[in-house]
C-alpha positions as CSV (number, residue, x, y, z in Angstrom):
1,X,-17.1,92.9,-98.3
2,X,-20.0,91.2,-100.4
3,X,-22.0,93.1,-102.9
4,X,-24.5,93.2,-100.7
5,X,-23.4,96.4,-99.3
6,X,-22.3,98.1,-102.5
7,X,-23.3,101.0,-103.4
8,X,-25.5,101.4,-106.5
9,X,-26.0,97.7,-106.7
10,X,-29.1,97.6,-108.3
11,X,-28.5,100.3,-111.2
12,X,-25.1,99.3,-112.4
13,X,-25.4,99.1,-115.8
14,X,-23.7,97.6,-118.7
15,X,-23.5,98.3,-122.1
16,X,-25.1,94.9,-122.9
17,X,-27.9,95.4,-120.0
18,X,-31.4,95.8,-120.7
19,X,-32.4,99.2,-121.7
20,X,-35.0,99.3,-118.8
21,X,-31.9,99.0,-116.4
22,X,-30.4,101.1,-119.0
23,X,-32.7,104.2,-119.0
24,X,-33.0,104.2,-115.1
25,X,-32.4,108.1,-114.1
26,X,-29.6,109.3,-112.9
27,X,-31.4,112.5,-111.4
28,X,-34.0,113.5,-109.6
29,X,-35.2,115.6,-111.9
30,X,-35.0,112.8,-114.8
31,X,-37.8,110.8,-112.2
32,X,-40.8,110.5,-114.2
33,X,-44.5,109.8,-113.1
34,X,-45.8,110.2,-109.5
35,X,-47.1,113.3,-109.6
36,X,-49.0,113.1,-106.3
37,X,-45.8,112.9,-104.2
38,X,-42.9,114.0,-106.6
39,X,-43.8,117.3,-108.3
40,X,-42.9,120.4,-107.0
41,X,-44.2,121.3,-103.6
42,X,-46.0,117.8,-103.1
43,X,-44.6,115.7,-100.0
44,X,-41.9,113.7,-100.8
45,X,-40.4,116.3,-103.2
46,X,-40.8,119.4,-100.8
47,X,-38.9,117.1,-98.2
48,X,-35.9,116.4,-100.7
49,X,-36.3,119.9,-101.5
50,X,-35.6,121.1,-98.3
51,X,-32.4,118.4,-97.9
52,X,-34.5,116.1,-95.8
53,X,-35.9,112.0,-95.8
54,X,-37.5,110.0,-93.4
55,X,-37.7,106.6,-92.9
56,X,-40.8,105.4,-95.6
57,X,-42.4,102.6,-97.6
58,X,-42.9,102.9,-101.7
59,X,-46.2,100.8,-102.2
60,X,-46.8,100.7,-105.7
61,X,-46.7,98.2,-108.6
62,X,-44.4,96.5,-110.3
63,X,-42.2,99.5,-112.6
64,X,-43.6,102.4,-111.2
65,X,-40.3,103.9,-110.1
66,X,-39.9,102.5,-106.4
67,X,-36.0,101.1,-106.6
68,X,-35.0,104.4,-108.7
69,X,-37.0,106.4,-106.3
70,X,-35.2,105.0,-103.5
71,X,-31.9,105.2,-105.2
72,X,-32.2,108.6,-106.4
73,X,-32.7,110.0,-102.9
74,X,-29.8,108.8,-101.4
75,X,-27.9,110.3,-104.6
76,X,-29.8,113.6,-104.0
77,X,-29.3,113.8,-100.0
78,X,-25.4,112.0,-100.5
79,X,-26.8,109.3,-98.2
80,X,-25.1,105.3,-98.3
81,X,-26.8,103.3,-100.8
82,X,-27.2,99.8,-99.8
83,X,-29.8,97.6,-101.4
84,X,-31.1,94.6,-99.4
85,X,-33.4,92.2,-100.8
86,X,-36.0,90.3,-98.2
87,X,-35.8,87.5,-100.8
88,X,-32.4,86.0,-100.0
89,X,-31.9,87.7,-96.9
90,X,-32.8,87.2,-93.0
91,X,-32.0,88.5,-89.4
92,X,-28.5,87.8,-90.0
93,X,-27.8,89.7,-93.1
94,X,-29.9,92.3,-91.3
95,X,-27.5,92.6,-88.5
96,X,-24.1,92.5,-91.1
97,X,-26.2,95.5,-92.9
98,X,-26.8,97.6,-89.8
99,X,-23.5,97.2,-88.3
100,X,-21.8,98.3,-91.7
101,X,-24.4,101.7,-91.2
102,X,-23.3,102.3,-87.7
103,X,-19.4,102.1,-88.8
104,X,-20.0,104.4,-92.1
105,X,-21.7,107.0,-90.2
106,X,-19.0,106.5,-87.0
107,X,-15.7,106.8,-89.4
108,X,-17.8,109.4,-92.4
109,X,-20.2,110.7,-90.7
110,X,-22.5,109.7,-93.5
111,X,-25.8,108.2,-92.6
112,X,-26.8,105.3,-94.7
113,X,-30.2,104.4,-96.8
114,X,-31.2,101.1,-96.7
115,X,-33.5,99.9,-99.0
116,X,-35.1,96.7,-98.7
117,X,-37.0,95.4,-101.9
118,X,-40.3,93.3,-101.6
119,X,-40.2,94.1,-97.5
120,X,-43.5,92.1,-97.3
121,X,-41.9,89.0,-97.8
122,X,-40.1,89.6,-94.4
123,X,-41.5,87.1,-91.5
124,X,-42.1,89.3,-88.3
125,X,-39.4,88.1,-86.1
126,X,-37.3,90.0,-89.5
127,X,-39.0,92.8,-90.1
128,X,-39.1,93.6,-85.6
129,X,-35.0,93.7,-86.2
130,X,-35.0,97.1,-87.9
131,X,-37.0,98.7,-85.1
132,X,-34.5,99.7,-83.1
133,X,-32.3,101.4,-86.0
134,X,-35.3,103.3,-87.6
135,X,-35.9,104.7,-83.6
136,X,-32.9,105.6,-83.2
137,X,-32.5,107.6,-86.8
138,X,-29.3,105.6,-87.4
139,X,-30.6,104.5,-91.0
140,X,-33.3,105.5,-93.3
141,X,-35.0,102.4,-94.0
142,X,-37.0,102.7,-97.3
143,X,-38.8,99.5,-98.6
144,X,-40.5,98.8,-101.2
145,X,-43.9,96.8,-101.8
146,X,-46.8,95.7,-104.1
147,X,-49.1,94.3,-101.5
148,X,-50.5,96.5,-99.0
149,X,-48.7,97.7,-96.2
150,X,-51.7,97.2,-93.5
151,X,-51.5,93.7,-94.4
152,X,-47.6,92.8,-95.0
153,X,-46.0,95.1,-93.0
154,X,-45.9,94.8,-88.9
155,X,-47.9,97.4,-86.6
156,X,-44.9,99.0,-84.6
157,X,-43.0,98.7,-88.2
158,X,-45.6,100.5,-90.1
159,X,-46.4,103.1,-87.1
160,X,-42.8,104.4,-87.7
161,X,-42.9,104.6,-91.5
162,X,-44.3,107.0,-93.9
163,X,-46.1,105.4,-96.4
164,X,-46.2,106.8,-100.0
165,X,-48.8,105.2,-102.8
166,X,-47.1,105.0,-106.2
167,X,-49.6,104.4,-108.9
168,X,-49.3,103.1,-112.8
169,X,-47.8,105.5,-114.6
170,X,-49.8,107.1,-116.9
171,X,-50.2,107.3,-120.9
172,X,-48.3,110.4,-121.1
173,X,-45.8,109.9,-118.6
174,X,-44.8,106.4,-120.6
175,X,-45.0,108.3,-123.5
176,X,-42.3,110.7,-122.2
177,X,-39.8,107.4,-121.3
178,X,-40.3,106.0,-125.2
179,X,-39.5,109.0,-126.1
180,X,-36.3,109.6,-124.2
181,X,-35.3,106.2,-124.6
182,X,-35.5,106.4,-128.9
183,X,-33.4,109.7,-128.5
184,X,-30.3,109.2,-125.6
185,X,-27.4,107.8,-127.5
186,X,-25.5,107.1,-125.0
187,X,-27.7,105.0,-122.7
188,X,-31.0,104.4,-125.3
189,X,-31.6,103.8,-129.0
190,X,-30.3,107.2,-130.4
191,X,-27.1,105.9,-131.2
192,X,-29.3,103.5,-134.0
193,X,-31.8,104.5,-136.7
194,X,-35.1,103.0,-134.6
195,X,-38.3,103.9,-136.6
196,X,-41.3,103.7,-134.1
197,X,-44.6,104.2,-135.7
198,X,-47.2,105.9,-134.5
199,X,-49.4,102.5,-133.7
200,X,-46.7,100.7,-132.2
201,X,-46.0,103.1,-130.0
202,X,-49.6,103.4,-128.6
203,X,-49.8,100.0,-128.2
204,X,-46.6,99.1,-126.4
205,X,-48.1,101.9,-123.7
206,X,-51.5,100.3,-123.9
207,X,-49.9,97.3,-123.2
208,X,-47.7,98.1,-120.5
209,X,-50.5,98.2,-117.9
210,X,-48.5,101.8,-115.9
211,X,-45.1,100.2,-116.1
212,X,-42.6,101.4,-117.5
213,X,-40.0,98.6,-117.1
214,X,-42.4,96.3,-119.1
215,X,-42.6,99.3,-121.8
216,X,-39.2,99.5,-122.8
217,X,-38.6,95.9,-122.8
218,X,-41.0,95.7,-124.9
219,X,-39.4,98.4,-127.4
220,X,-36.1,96.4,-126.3
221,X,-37.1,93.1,-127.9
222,X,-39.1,94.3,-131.1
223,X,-35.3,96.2,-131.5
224,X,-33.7,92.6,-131.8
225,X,-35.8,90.9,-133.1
226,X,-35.3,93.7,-136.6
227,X,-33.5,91.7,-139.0
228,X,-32.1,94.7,-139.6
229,X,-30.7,95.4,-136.2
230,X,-27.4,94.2,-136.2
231,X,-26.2,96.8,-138.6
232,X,-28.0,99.7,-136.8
233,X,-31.9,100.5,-137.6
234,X,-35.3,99.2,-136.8
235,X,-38.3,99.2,-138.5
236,X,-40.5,99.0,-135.3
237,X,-44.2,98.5,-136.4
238,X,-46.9,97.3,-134.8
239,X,-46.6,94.2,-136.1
240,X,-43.2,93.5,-134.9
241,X,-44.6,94.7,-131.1
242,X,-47.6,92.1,-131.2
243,X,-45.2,89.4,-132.7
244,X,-42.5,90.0,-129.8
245,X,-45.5,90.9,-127.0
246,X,-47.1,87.2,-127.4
247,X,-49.2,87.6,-124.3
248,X,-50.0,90.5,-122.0
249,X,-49.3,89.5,-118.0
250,X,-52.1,91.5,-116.6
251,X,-51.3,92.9,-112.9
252,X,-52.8,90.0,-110.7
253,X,-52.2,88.1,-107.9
254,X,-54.7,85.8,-106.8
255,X,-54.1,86.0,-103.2
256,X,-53.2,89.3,-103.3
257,X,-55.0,92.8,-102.6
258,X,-55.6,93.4,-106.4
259,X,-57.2,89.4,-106.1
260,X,-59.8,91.2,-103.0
261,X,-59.7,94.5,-105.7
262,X,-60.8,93.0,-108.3
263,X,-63.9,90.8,-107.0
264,X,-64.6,93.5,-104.9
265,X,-65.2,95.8,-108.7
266,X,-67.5,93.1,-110.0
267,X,-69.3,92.4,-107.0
268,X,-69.9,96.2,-106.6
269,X,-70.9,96.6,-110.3
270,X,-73.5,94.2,-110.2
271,X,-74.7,95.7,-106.9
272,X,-74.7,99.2,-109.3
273,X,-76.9,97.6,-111.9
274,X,-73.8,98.0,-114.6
275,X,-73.3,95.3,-116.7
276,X,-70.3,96.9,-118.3
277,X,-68.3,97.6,-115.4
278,X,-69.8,94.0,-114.4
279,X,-68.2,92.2,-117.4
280,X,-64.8,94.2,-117.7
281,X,-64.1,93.7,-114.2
282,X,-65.1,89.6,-114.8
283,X,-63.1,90.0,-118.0
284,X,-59.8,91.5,-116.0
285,X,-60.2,88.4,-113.7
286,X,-60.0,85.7,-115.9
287,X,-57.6,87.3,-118.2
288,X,-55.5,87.3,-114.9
289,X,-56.2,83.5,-114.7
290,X,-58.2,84.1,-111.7
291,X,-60.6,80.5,-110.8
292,X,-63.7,80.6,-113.0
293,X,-65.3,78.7,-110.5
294,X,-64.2,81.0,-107.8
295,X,-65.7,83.6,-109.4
296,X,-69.1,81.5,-110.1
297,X,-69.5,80.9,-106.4
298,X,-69.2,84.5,-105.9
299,X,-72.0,85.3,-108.3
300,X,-74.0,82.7,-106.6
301,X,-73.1,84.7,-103.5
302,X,-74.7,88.3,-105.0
303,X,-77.4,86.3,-106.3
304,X,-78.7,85.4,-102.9
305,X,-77.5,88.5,-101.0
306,X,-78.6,91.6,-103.5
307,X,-80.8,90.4,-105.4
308,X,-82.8,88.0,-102.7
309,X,-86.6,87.6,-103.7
310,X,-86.8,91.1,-105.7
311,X,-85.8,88.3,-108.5
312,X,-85.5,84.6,-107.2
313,X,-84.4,83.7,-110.4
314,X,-81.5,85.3,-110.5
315,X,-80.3,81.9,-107.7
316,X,-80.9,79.5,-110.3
317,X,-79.5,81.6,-113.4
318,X,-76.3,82.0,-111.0
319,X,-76.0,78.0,-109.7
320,X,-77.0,76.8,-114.0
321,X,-73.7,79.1,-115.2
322,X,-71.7,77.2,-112.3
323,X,-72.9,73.5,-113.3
324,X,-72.8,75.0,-117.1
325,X,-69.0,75.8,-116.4
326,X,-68.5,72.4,-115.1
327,X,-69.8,71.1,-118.2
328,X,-68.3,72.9,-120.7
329,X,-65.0,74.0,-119.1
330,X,-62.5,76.9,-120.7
331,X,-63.3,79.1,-122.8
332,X,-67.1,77.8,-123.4
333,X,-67.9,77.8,-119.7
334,X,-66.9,81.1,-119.0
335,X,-69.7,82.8,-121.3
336,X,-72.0,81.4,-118.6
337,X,-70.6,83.2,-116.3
338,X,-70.8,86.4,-118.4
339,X,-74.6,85.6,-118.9
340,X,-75.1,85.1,-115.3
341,X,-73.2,88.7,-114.5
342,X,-75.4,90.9,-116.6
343,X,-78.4,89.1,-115.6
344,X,-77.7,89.8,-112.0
345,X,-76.1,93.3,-112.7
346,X,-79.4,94.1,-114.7
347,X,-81.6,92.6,-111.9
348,X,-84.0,94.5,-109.3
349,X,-81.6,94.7,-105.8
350,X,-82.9,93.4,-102.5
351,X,-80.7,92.7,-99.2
352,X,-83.4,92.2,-97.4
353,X,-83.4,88.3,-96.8
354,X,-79.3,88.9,-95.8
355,X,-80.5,91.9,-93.6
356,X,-82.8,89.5,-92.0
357,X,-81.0,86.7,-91.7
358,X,-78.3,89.2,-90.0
359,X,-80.9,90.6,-87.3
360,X,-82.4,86.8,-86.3
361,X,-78.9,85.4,-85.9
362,X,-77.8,88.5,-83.7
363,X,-80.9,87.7,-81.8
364,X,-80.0,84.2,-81.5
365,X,-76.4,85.1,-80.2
366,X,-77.6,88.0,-78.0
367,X,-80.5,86.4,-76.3
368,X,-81.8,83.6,-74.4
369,X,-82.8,80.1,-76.0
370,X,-86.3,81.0,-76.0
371,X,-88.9,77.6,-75.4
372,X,-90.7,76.6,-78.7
373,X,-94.4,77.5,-78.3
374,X,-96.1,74.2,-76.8
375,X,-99.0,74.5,-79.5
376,X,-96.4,73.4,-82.7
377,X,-94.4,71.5,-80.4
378,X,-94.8,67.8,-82.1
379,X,-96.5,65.1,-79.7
380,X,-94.5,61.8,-80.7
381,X,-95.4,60.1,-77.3
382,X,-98.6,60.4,-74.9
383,X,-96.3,61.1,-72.3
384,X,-95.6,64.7,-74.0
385,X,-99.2,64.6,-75.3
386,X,-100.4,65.3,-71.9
387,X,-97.7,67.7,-71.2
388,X,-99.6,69.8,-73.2
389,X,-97.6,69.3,-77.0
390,X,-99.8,70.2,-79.9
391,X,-102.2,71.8,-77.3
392,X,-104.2,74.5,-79.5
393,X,-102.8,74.1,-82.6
394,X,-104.2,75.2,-85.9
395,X,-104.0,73.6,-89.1
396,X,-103.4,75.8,-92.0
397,X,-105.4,74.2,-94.6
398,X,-108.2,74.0,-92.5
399,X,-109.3,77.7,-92.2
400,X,-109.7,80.1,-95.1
401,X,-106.9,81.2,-96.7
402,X,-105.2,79.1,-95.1
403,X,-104.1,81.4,-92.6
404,X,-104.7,81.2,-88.7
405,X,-104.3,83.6,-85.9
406,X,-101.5,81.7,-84.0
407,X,-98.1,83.0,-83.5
408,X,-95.3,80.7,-84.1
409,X,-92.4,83.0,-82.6
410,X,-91.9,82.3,-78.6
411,X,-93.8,84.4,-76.6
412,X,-90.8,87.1,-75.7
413,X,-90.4,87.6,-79.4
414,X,-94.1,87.8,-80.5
415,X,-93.5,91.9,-81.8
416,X,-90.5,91.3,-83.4
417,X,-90.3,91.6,-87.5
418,X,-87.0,90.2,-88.9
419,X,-87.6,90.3,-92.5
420,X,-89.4,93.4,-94.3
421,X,-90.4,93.3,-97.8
422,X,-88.6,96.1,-99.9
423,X,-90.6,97.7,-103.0
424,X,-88.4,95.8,-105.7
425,X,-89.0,93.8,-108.7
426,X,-90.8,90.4,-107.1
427,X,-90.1,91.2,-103.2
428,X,-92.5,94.2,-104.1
429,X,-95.8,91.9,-104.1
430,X,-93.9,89.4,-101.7
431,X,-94.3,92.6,-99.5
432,X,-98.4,93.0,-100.6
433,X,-99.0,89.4,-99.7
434,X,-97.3,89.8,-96.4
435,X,-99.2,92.4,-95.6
436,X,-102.7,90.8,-97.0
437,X,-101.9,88.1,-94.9
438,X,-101.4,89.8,-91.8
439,X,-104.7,91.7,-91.9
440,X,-106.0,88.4,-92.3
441,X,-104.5,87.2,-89.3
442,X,-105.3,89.8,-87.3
443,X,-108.8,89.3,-87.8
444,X,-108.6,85.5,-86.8
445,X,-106.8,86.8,-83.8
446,X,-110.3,89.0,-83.2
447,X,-112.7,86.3,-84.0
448,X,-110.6,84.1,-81.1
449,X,-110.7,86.5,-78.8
450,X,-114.6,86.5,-78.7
């Protein structure tokens, strides 16, 4: 039999393994962080509580506790551990896994839980092969994910899944897991004279974004790389942590949810006139190594649907920081950008021109091809001359104000008002003009009809 259906494959741990791998629980009540589903009387905990687990999806990410979660129910509930990753594996290995479940629970009795890390990488033809196991109850399928389920996981998959959301863990909880790690001698640091200060510490959990795999490996390098480690103690300052850190990997993946996430934060910042939301979120994209011009065509993008004419500028301001990026490239370029952001995020807001733009194009799709009024049809040739072409027409600049009575909208459409002025910023006199102009037109209308 292959490893792939030993138990505890994940968590075996060696003296020489990494303390993250190290410090995993061996308990359920060691678990740390997820309060929402795991303390007592929430969901999943009231469910283990009771001596009970359903099949289910850990969406969370990266060191948030998924693989330990997993792991430490089938140790709770005395469940089959077998860990299945959807990274080297497909339908065959799917079969070999189930048909090892079916003969542990026929010879033991013992039902098995098999989790599958990264599930979403499964095609659909792979992830349709566990269907008829999670029906039938024969294993408890528990995967694991970072990207969203309604995306990455198949309907009639998903409909037979509970989904749980794990979230970064927080300052305290990390806190908790230094802390335990620095004392257990048998699996941590306790055995050696580690010195954490007080700044160190706070920054390796700054650092570590919610996840507490990347906090103790953090700890675990500044430990080596203590010249006086090798004969038992560390001096861990915070120093040593920003010597051994180098550079933070911030959670993002550009194509992604937390990609769609994070523009969706900037774009709705801006749209809430905050220019400090606007530039952290900008900032958290780029530090990410999101496309700067990506995100330039995006401001573009606010610039002509929520801001509009309440501040026409605001389409040039967002094109110049996209041609200024061009020209001055990384890191330069991207202060454009940051200009551009506030300027739109401190703006006046207008969606009327994209509200308008919506309602004439829904009109175009839902109704007929209306004729073009004959009178601004353009009379090229006689022929169309005496079909009546031009017949009637006014010319603007001839009449005061140089605005006539005619309506330039076909006939069936001559009521219809697409765009409406809001009270913002420029659109505001836009809307006074508008409406100056149509008394004037009005009375042309009268002085036509007489």
């Amino acid at each position: 039999m292959t490893d792939l259906f030993e138990d505890d494959v994940p968590l075996k741990r060696k003296p020489n393994a990494p303390l993250a791998e190290r410090m995993r629980p061996e308990r359920l009540d060691e678990f740390v962080g997820q309060h929402d589903i795991m303390d007592e009387g929430k969901p999943l905990r009231a469910l283990l509580d009771k001596g009970k687990i359903h099949s289910a999806i850990f969406w969370g990410p990266p060191g948030s506790g998924k693989t330990t979660l997993a792991y430490l129910i089938s140790k709770t509930l005395k469940l089959k551990f077998i860990f299945f990753s959807a990274v080297t594996s497909g339908i065959k290995e799917i079969k070999e896994v189930m048909a090892e479940a079916e003969k542990t629970e026929a010879l033991y009795g013992q039902r098995t839980v098999l989790f599958v890390d990264e599930i979403h990488r499964f095609n659909k033809g792979q992830q349709d092969a566990f269907l008829p196991y999670v029906e039938s109850g024969k294993i408890v399928l528990l995967g694991a994910t970072t990207e969203n389920p309604s995306f990455e996981v198949v309907g009639a998959l998903l409909s037979r899944l509970k989904v749980y959301l794990l979230k970064p863990l927080d300052a305290e909880d990390l806190d908790r897991i230094i802390t335990r790690a620095l004392a257990d001698k048998d699996k941590g640091l306790g055995a050696k004279n580690v010195k954490l200060s007080a700044d160190a510490r706070s920054y390796i959990i700054q650092v570590s974004g919610g996840d507490a795999r990347r906090a103790l490996t953090l700890l675990d390098l500044a430990c080596e790389a203590d010249p006086g480690w090798e004969t038992g103690s560390a001096d861990i300052t915070l120093e040593r942590i920003t010597e051994v850190q180098q550079k933070k990997v911030l959670l993002y993946d550009k194509s992604g949810e937390e990609h769609f996430n994070l523009i969706s934060a900037l774009h709705k910042s801006m749209r809430d006139s905050d220019p400090d939301a606007s530039l952290y979120w900008l900032a958290r994209m780029l530090a990410g190594g999101e496309d700067p011009l990506y995100i330039a065509r995006r401001v573009v993008r606010f610039a002509v649907e929520d801001v509009g004419l309440a501040d026409p500028t605001a389409m040039a301001v967002a094109l110049n920081a996209k041609e200024i990026y061009h020209f001055l490239g990384t890191p330069e370029g991207e202060l454009a950008i940051a200009e551009a952001v506030v300027y739109l995020a401190a703006a006046p807001k207008s969606n009327r021109i994209y509200k308008a733009y919506q309602k004439v194009m829904k009109t175009v799709e839902e109704e007929p091809a209306y004729e073009v009024p004959f009178h601004i049809r353009n009379a090229v040739t006689g022929m169309m001359k005496g079909f009546g072409y031009g017949k009637g027409y006014q010319y603007a600049h001839d009449v005061d104000n140089a605005i006539t009575g005619q309506s330039d909208l076909p006939d069936q459409l001559k009521t219809r008002m697409f765009y409406e002025p809001s009270e913002y910023g420029i659109e505001k006199k836009v809307k006074e003009r508008l409406e100056y102009w149509e008394e004037i037109r009005k009375q042309a209308r009268e002085r036509g009809k007489k």
